[in-house]
Backbone as a chain_set.jsonl record, in Angstrom:
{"seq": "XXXXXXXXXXXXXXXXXXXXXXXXXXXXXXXXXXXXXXXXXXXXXXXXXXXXXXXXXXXXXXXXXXXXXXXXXXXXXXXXXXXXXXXXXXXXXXXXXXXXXXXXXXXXXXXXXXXXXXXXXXXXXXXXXXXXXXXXXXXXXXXXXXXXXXXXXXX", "coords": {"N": [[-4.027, 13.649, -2.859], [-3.077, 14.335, -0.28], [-1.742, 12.243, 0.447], [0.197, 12.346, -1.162], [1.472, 14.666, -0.195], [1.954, 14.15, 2.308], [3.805, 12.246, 2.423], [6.153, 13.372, 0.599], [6.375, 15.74, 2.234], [7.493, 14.506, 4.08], [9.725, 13.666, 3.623], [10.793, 15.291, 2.263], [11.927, 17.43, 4.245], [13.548, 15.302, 5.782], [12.429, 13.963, 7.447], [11.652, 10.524, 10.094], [11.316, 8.133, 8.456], [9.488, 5.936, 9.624], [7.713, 7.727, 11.195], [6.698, 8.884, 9.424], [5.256, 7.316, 7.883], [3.132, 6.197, 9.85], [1.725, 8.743, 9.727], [0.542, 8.119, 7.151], [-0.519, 5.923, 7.202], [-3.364, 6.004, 8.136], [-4.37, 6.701, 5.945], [-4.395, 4.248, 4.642], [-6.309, 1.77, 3.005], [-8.177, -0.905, 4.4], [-6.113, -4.076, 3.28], [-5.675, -3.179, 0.515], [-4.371, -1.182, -2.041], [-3.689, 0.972, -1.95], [-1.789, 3.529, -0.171], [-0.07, 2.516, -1.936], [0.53, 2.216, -4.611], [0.409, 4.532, -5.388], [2.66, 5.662, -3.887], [4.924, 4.827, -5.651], [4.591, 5.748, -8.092], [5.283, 8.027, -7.879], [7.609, 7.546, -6.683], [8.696, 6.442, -9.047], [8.79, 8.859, -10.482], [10.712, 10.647, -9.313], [12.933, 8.672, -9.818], [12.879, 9.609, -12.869], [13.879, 12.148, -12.436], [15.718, 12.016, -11.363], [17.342, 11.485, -13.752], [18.625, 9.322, -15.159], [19.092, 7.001, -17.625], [18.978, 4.536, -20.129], [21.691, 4.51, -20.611], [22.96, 5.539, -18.733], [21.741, 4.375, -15.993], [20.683, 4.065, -12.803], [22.036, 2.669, -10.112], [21.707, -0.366, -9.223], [22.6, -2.66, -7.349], [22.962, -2.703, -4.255], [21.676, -0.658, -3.406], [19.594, 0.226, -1.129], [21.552, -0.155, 0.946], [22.852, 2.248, 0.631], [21.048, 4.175, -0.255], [19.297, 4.563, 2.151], [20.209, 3.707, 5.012], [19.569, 3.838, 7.344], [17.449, 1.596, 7.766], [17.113, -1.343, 7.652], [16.406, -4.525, 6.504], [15.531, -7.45, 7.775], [14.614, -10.05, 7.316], [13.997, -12.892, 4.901], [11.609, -12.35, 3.579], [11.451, -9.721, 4.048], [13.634, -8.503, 2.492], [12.863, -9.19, -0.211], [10.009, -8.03, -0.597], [10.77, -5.439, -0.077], [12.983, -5.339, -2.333], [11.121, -5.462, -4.441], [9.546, -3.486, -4.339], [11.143, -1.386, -4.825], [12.253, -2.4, -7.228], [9.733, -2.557, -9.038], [8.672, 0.39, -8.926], [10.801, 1.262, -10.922], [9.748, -0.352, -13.044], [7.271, 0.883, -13.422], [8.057, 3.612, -14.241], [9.552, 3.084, -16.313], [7.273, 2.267, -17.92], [5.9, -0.123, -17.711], [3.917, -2.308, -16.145], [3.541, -3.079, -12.695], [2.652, -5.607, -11.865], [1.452, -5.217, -9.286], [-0.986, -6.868, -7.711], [-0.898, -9.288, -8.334], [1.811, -9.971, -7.047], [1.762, -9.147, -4.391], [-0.592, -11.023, -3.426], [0.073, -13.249, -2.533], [2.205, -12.312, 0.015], [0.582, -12.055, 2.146], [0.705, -10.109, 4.209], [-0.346, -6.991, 4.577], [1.166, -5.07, 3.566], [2.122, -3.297, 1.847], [2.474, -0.906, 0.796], [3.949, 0.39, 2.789], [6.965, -0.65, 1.989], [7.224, 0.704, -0.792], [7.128, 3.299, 0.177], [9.883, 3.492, 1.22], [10.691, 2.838, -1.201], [10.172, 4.963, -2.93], [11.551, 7.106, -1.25], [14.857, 6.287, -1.014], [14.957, 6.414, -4.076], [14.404, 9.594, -4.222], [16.513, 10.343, -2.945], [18.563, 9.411, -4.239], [18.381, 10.739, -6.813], [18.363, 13.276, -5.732], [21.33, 12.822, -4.967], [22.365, 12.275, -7.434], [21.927, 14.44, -9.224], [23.149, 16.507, -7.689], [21.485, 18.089, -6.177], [19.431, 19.649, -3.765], [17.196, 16.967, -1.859], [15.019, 18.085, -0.551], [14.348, 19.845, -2.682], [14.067, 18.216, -4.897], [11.84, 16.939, -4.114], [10.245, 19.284, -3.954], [9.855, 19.176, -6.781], [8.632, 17.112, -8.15], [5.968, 16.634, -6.558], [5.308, 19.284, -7.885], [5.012, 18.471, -9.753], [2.461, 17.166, -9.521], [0.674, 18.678, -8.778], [0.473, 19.627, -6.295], [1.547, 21.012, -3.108], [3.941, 21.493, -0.823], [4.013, 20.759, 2.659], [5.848, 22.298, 5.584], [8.39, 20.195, 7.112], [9.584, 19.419, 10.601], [12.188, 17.238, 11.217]], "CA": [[-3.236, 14.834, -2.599], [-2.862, 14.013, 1.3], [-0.782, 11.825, 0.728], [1.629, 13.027, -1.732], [1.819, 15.597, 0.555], [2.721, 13.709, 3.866], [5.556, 11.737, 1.729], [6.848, 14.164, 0.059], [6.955, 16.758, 3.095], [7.974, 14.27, 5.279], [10.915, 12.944, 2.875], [11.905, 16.979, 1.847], [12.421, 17.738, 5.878], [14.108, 14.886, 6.676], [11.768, 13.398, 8.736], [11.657, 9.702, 9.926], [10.715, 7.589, 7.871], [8.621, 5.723, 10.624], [6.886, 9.097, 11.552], [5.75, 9.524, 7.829], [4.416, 6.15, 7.88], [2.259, 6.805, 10.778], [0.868, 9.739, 9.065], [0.171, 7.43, 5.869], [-0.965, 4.432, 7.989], [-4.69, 6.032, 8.29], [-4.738, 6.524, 4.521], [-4.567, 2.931, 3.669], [-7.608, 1.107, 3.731], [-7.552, -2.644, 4.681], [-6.477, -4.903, 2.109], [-6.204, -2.387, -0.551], [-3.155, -1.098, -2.355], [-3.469, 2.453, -1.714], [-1.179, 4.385, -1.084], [1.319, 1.845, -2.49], [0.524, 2.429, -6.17], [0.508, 6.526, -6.021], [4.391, 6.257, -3.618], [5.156, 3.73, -6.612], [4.233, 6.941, -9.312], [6.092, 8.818, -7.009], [9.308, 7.034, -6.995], [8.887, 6.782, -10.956], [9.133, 10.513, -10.624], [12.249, 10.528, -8.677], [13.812, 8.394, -11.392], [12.857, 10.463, -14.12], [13.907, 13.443, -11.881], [17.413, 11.782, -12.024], [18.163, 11.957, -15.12], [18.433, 8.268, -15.524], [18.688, 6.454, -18.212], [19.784, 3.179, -20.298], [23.012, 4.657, -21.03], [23.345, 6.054, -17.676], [21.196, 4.466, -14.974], [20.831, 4.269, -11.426], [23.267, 1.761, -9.557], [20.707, -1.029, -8.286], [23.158, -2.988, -6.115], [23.201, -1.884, -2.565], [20.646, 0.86, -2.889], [18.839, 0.059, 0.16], [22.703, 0.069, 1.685], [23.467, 3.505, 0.026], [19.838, 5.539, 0.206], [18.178, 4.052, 3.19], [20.984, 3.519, 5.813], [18.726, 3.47, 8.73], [16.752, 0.96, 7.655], [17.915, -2.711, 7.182], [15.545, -5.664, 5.939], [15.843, -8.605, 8.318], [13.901, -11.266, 7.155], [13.639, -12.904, 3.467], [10.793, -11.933, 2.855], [11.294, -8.432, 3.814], [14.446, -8.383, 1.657], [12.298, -9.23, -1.134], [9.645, -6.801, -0.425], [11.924, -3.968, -0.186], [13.338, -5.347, -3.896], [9.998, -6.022, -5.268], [8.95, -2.177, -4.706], [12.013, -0.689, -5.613], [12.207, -2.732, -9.077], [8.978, -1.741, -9.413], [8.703, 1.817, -9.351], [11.774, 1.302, -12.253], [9.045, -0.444, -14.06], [6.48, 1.945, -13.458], [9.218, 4.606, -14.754], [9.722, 2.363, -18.025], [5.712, 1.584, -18.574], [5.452, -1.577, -17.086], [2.737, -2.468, -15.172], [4.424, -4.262, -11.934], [1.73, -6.437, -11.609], [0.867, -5.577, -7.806], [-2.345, -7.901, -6.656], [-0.241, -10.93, -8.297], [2.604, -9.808, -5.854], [1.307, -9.091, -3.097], [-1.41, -11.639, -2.889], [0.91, -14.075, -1.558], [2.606, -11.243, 1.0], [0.25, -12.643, 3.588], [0.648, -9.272, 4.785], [-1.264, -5.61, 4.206], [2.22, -3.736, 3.8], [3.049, -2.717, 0.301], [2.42, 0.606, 0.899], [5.317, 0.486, 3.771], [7.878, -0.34, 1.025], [6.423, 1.733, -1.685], [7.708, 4.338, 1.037], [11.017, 2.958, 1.217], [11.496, 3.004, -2.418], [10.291, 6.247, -2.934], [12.292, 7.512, -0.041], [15.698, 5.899, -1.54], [14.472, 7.002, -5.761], [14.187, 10.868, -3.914], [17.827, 10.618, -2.353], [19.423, 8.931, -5.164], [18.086, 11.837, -7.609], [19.585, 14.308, -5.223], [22.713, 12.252, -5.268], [22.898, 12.26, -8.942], [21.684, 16.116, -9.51], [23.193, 17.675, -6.609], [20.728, 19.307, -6.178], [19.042, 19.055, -2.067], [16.336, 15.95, -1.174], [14.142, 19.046, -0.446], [14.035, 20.241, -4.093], [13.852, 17.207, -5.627], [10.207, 16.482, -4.157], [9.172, 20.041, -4.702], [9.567, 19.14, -8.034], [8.082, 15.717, -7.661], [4.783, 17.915, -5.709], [4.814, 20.293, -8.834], [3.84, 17.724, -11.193], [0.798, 16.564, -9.379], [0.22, 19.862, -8.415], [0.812, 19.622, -4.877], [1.836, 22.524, -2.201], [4.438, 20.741, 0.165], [3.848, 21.785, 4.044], [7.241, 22.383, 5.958], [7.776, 19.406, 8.405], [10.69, 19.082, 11.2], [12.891, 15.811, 11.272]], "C": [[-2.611, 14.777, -1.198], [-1.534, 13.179, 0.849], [0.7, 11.639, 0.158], [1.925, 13.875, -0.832], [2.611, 15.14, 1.699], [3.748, 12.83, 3.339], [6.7, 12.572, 1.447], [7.612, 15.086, 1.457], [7.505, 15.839, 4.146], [9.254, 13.956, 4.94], [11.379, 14.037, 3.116], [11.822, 17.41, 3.149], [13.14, 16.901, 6.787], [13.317, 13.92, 7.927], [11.797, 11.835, 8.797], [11.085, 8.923, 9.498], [9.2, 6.388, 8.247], [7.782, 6.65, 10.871], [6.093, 8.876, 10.266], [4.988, 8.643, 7.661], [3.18, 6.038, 9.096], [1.58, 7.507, 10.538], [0.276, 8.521, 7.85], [-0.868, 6.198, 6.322], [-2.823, 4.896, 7.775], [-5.77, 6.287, 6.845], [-5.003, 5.449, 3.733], [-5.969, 1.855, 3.984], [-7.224, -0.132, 3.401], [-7.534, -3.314, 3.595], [-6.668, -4.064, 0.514], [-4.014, -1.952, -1.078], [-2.918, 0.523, -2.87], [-2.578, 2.225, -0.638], [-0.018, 4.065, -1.72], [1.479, 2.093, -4.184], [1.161, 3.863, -6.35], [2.458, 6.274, -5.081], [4.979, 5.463, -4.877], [5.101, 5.141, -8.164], [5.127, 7.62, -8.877], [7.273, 8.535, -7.202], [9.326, 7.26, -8.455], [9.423, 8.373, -11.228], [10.406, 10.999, -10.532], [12.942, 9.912, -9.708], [14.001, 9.045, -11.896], [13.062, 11.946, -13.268], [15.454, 12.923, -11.885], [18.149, 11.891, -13.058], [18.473, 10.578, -15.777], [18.164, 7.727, -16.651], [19.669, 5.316, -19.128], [21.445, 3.254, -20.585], [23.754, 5.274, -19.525], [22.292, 5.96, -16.662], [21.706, 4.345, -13.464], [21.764, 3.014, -11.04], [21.938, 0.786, -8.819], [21.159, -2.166, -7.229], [23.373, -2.143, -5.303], [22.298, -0.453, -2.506], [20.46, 1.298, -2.445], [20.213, 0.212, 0.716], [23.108, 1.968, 1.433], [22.354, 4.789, 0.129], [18.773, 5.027, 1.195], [19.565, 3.394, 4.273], [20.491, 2.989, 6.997], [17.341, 2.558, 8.479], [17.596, -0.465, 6.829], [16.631, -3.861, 7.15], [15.92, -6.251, 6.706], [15.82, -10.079, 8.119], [14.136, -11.534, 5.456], [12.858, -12.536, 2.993], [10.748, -9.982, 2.804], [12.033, -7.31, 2.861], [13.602, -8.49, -0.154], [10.877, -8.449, -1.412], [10.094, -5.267, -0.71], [12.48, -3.849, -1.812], [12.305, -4.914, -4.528], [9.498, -4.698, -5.692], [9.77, -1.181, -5.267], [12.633, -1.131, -7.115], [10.737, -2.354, -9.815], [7.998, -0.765, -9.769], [9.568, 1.909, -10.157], [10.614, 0.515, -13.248], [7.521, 0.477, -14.361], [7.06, 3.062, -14.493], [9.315, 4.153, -16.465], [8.088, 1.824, -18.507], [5.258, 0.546, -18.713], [4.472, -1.738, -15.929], [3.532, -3.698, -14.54], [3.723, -5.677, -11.717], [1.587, -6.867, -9.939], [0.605, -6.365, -7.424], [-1.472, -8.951, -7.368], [0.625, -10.96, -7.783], [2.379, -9.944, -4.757], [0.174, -10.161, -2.196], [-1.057, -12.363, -2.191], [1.722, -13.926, -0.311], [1.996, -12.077, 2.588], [0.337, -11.36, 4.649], [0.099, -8.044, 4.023], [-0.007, -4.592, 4.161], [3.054, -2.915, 2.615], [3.379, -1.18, 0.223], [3.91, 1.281, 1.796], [6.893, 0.634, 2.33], [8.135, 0.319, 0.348], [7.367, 3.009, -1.026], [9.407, 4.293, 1.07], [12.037, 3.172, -0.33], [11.282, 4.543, -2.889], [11.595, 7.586, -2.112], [14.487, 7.52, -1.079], [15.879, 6.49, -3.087], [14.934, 8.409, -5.31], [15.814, 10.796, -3.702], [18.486, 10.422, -3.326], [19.246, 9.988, -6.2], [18.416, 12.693, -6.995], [20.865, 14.241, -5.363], [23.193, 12.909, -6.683], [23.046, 13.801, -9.765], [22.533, 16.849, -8.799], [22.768, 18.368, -5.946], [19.94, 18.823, -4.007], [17.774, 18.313, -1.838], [15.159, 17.371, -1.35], [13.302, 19.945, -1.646], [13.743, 19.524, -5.003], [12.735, 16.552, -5.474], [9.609, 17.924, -3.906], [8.993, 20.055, -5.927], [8.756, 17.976, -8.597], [6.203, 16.631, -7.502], [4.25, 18.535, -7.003], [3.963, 19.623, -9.646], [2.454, 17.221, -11.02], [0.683, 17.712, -8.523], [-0.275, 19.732, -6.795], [1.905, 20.716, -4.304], [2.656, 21.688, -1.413], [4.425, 21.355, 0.973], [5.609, 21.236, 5.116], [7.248, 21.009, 7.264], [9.481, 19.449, 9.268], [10.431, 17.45, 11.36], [12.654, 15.057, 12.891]], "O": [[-1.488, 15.271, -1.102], [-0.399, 13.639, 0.981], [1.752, 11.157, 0.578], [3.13, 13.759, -0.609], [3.701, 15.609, 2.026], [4.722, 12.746, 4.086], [7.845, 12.518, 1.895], [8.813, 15.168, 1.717], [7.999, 16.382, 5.134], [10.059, 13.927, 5.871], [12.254, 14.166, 3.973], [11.255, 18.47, 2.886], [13.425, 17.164, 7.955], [13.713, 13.403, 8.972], [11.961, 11.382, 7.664], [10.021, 8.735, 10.089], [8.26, 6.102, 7.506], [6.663, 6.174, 10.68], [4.873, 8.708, 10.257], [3.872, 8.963, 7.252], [2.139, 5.595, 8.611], [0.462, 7.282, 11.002], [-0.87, 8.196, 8.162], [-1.829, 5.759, 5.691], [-3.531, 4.039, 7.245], [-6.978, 6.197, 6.629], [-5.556, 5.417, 2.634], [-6.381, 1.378, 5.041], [-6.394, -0.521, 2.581], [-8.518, -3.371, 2.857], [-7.52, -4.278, -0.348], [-2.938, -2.323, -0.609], [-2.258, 1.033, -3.775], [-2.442, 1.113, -0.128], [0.874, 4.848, -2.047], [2.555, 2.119, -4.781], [2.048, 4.248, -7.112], [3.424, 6.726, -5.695], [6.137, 5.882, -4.864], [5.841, 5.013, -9.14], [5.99, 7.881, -9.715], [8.011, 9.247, -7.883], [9.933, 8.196, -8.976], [10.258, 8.813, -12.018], [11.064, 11.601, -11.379], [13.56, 10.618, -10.505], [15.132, 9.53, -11.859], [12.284, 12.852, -13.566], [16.299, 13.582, -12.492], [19.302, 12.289, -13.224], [18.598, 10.621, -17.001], [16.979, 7.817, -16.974], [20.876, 5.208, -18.909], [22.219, 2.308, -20.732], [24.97, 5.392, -19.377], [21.782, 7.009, -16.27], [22.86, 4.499, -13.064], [22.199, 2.398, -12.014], [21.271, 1.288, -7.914], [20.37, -2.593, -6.386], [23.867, -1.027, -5.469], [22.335, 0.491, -1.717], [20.638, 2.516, -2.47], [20.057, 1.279, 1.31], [23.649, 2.663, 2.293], [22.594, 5.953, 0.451], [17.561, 5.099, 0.997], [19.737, 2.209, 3.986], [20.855, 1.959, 7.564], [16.277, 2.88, 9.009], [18.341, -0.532, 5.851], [15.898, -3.791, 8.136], [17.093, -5.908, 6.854], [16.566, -10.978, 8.506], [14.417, -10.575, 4.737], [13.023, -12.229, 1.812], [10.265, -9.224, 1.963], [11.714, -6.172, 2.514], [13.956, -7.772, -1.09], [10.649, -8.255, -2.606], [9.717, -4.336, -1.421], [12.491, -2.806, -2.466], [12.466, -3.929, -5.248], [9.101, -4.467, -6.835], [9.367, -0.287, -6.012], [13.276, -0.433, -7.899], [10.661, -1.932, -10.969], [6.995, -0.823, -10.481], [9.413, 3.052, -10.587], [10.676, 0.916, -14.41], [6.925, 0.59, -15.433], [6.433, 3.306, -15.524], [9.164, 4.83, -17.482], [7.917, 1.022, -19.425], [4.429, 0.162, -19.539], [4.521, -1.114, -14.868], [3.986, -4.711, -15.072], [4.339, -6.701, -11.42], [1.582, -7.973, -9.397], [1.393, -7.014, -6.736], [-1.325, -9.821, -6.509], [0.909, -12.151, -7.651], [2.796, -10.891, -4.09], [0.015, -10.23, -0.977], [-1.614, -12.44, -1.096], [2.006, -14.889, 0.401], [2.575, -12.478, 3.597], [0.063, -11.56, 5.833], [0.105, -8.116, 2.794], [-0.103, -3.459, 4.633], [4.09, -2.253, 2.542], [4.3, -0.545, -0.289], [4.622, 2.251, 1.535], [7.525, 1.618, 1.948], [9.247, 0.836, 0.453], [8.216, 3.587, -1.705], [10.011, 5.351, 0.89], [13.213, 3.446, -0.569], [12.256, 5.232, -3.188], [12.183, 8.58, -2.536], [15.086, 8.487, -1.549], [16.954, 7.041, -3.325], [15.956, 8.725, -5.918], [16.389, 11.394, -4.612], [19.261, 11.356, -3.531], [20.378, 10.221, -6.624], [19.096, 13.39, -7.749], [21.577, 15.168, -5.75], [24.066, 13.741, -6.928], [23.891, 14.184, -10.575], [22.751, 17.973, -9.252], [23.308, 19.18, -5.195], [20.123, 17.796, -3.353], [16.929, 19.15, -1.52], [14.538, 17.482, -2.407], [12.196, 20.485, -1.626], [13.167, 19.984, -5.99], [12.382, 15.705, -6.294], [8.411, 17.9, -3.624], [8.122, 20.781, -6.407], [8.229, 18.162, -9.694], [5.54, 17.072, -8.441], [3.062, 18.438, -7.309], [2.84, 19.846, -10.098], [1.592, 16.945, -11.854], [0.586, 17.444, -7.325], [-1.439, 19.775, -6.399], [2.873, 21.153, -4.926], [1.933, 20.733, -1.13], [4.699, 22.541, 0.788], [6.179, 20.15, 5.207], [6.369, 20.868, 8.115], [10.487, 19.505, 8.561], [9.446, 16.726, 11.511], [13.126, 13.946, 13.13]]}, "num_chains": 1, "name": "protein.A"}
């Protein structure tokens, strides 16, 4: 619940996406793939909060260019990271099991959860995009379904 909460409220206020990760950072225990699975449910949400679907999905070139502006991948591997979580939370969404721990084992790094954030983050905006409707409403509705209270946060 924590930490739907500190995503969500930190996404629906705007806040930086660095900041929110900081809050999340003490949630993840070492070597584990919390809270990368539940922002990974999360984004799925956001999808299916778009409206999305095979006759009318989301645009998956330039995503990361289009709902994540202030954030740019540098490296290959981080480029493929950044893909890896935002394809899948779309298979999460469609009932695919992404197959995490055989992803990540090779990562060489403890950061899935970071992305996870990223794609969630991007899923939330792009379902505002598509609805109209405001970032802010689109993860109290997100919140509702796992019965979560979102707490107000400044940007």
């Amino acid at each position: 619940m924590t930490a739907i909460r500190v995503a969500l409220s930190g996404i629906a206020g705007g806040a930086d996406l660095g900041g929110v990760a900081l809050q999340l950072e003490p949630l993840h225990p070492e070597n584990d793939t919390f809270p990368g699975e539940l922002l990974l449910e999360l984004a799925a949400d956001a999808i299916e909060e778009s409206g999305a679907t095979r006759a009318r999905p989301i645009e998956f070139e330039n995503i990361r260019e289009r709902y994540l502006p202030e954030f740019s991948a540098h490296t290959n591997a981080q480029h493929h990271k950044s893909k890896y979580a935002l394809r899948a939370a779309a298979m999460v969404r469609g009932g695919v099991d992404p197959g995490l721990l055989d992803e990540v084992t090779w990562w060489q790094t403890d950061d899935l959860w970071w992305w996870c954030l990223e794609a969630l983050a991007a899923y939330v905006r792009a379902a505002a995009d598509r609805t109209g409707d405001p970032v802010a409403a689109v993860c109290e509705r997100i919140a509702s379904r796992h019965g979560v209270t979102l707490t107000p946060t400044s940007p």
